[in-house]
C-alpha positions in Angstrom: 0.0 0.0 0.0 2.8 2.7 1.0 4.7 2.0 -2.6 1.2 2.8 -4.3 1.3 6.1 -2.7 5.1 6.2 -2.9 4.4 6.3 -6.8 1.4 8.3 -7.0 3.4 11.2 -4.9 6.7 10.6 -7.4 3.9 11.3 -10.7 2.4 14.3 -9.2 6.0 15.5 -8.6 6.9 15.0 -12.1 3.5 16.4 -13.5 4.0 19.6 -11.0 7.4 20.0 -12.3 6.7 19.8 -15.9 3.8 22.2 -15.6 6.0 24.7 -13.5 8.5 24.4 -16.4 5.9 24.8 -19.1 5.0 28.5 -17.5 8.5 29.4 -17.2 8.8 29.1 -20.8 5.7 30.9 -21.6 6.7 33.7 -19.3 9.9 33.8 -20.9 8.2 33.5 -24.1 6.3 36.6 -23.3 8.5 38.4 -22.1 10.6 37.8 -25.3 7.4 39.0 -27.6 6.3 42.1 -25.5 9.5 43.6 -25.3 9.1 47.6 -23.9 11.9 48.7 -26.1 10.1 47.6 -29.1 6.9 49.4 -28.5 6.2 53.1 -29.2 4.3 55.4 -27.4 0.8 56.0 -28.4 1.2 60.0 -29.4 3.5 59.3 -31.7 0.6 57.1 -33.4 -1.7 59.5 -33.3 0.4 61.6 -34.9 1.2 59.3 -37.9 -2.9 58.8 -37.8 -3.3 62.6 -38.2 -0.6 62.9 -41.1 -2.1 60.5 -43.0 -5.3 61.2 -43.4 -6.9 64.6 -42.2 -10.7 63.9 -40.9 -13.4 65.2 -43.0 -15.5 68.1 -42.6 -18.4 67.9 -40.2 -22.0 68.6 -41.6 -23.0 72.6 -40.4 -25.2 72.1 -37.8 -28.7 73.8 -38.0 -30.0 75.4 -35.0 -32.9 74.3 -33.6 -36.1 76.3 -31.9 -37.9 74.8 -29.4 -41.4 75.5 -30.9 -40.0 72.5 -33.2 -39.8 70.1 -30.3 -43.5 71.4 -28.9 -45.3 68.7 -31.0 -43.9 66.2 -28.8 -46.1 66.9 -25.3 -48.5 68.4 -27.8 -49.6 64.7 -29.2 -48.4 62.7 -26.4 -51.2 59.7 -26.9 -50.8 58.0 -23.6 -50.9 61.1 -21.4 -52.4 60.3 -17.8 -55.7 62.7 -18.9 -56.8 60.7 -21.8 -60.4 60.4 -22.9 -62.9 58.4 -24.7 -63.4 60.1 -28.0 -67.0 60.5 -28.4 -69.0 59.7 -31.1 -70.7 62.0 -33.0 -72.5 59.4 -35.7 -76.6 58.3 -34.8 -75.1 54.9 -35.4 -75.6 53.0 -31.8 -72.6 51.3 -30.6 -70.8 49.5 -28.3 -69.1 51.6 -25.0 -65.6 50.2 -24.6 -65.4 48.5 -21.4 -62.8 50.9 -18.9 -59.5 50.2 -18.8 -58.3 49.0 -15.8 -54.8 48.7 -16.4 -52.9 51.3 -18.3 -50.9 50.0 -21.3 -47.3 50.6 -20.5 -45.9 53.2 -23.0 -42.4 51.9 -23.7 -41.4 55.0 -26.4 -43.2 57.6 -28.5 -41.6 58.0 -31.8 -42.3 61.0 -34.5 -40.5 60.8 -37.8 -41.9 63.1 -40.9 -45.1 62.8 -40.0 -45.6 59.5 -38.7 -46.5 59.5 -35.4 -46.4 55.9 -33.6 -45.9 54.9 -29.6 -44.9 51.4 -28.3 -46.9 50.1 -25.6 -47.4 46.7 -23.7 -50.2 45.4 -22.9 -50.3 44.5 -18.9 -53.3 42.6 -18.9 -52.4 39.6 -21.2 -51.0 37.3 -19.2 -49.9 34.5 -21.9 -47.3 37.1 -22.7 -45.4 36.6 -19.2 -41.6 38.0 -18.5 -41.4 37.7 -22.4 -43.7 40.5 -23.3 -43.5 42.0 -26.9 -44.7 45.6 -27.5 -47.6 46.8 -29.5 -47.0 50.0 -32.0 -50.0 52.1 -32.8 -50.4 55.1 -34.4 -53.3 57.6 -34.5 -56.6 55.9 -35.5 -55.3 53.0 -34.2 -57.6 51.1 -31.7 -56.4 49.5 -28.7 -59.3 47.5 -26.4 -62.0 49.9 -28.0 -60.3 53.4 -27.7 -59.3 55.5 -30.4 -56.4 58.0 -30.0 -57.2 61.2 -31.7 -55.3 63.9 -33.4 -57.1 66.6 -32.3 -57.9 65.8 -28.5 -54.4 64.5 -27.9 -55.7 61.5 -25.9 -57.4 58.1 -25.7 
């Protein structure tokens, strides 16, 4: 039983030893391939980098007035004040049952004129931790209410 041992202690010598002498070598290896006399310093680069090739001209940048950026609060579709737009057709039809949970708006986005806000729904449950938004845009309906354009709400 002791000679097993013996011998099992005697390999994991010899494997300790040839792994210590295997990261020697790669230190010296290293070492030997990162040498600090061989590398420059980084200003001299960017000075190489800006004889080169001089950077192009930046666009002019046109100055903005905030009456441009009013539109946003202006036709913000899921404000808390929203409304159900009435109806002004003699056609009978169905109320809209109330909401009772708010659709979650995840981002409002206005490009040209298109107008569209992503919103989750909080009241499917199938949907779970993976839920996937919804986007609407005015005169879309969502559970029987219409945003509108000119009341600014639901």
């Amino acid at each position: 039983m002791t000679k097993k041992w013996i011998a099992i202690t005697l390999l994991l010598f010899v494997a300790t030893g040839l792994l210590g002498w295997q990261l020697y070598v790669s230190v010296l290896r290293f070492n030997a391939e990162n040498d600090l006399s061989r590398i420059r310093p980084v200003r001299d680069i960017k000075q190489k980098i800006a004889q080169d090739k001089p950077l192009p001209r930046s666009a002019p940048s046109v100055a903005r007035t905030p009456a441009e950026f009013a539109v946003v609060p202006e036709n913000n579709v899921f404000s808390e004040s929203r409304t159900r737009e009435e109806k002004t057709d003699g056609a009978a039809s169905l109320e809209p049952p109330p909401l009772t949970q708010k659709p979650i708006l995840v981002g409002v986005s206005i490009v040209d004129n298109q107008k569209r806000a992503s919103i989750i729904d909080p009241s499917n449950p199938a949907q779970g931790r993976n839920r996937r938004s919804q986007t609407k845009r005015i005169g879309d309906v969502y559970r029987g209410y219409q945003p509108s354009k000119t009341t600014k709400s639901f």
